[in-house]
N, C-alpha and C positions, 0 to 999 in steps of 0.2 A: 230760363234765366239768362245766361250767356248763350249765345250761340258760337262754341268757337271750334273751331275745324281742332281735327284728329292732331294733329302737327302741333299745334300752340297749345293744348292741353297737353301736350308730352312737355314740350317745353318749359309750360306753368310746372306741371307737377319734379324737372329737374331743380328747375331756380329752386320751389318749394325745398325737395331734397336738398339741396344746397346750401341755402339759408340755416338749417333747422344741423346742419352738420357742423357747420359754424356755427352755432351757437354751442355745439356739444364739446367743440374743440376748445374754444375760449373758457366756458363753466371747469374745464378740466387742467385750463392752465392756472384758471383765476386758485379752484383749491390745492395745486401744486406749490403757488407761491403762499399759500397761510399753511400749510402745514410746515414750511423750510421755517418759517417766520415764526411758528411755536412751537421747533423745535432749537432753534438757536439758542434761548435765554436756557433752555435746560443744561444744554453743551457747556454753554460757557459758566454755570455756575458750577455745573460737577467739575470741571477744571478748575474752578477759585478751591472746591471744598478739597479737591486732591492736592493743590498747593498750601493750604494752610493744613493739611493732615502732615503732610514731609516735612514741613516745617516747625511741630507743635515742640520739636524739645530741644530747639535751639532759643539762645536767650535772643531777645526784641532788645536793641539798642533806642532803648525810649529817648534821648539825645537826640537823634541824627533821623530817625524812619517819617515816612510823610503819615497821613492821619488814616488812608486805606489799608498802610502797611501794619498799623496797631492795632487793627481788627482782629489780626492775627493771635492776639491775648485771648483770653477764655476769659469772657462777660466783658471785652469792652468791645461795643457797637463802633458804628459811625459818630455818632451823636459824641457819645464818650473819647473818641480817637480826637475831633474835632477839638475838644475843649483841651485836651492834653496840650494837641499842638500851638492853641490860642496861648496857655500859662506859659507855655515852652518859649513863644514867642514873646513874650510880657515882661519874663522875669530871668528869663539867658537857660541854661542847660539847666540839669536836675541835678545837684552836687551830691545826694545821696538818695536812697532809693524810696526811702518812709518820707520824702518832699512829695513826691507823687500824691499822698492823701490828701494834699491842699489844693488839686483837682478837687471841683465839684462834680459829683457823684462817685468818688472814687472814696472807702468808708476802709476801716480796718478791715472787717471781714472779705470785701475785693480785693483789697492789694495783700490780704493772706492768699486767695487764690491766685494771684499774677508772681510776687514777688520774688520766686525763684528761675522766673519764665524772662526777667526784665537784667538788662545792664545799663551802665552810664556810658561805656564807650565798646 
């Protein structure tokens, strides 16, 4: 096929080696960066849950907290914080604590499970 002297097949077969090491190096950095990459969102969420655990028996100033920080309730989501803050903004502060049910989705039986967890100021 080829005719190539002793010399250039050692040659061939270093580059070969060479190439073939570089790619083993790269493949090992490419999956070094997806494992840091899945394990980050775990980190940072077992940090949110360890913060809203130290947090669960101090009262929420529904008043004053932004819409992430009302998650902090037990049964209110995102979705649910959001609409808090939307009324909140609409209609000025919450003068007493049963105003909070004229949130939509917020019904007697949530605000029995929130209501000792919440203040106005």
């Amino acid at each position: 096929m080829l005719d190539l002297t002793r010399q250039e097949k050692i040659i061939l077969i270093f580059l070969t080696l060479s190439f073939m090491s570089g790619l083993g190096v790269a493949g090992y950095k490419k999956s070094r960066q997806k494992l840091e990459l899945n394990f980050k969102p775990y980190e940072a969420a077992s940090v949110q849950l360890a913060d809203k655990v130290d947090r669960q028996d101090e009262p929420v100033n529904i008043n004053s907290l932004k819409p992430n920080e009302l998650t902090s309730l037990p049964g209110i989501g995102e979705k649910l914080a959001r609409r808090i803050a939307d009324y909140r903004q609409r209609h000025g502060p919450f003068e007493n604590k049963e105003e909070l049910m004229r949130v939509d989705g917020i019904g007697q039986k949530k605000f029995e499970q929130i209501k000792n967890r919440i203040s106005l100021f």
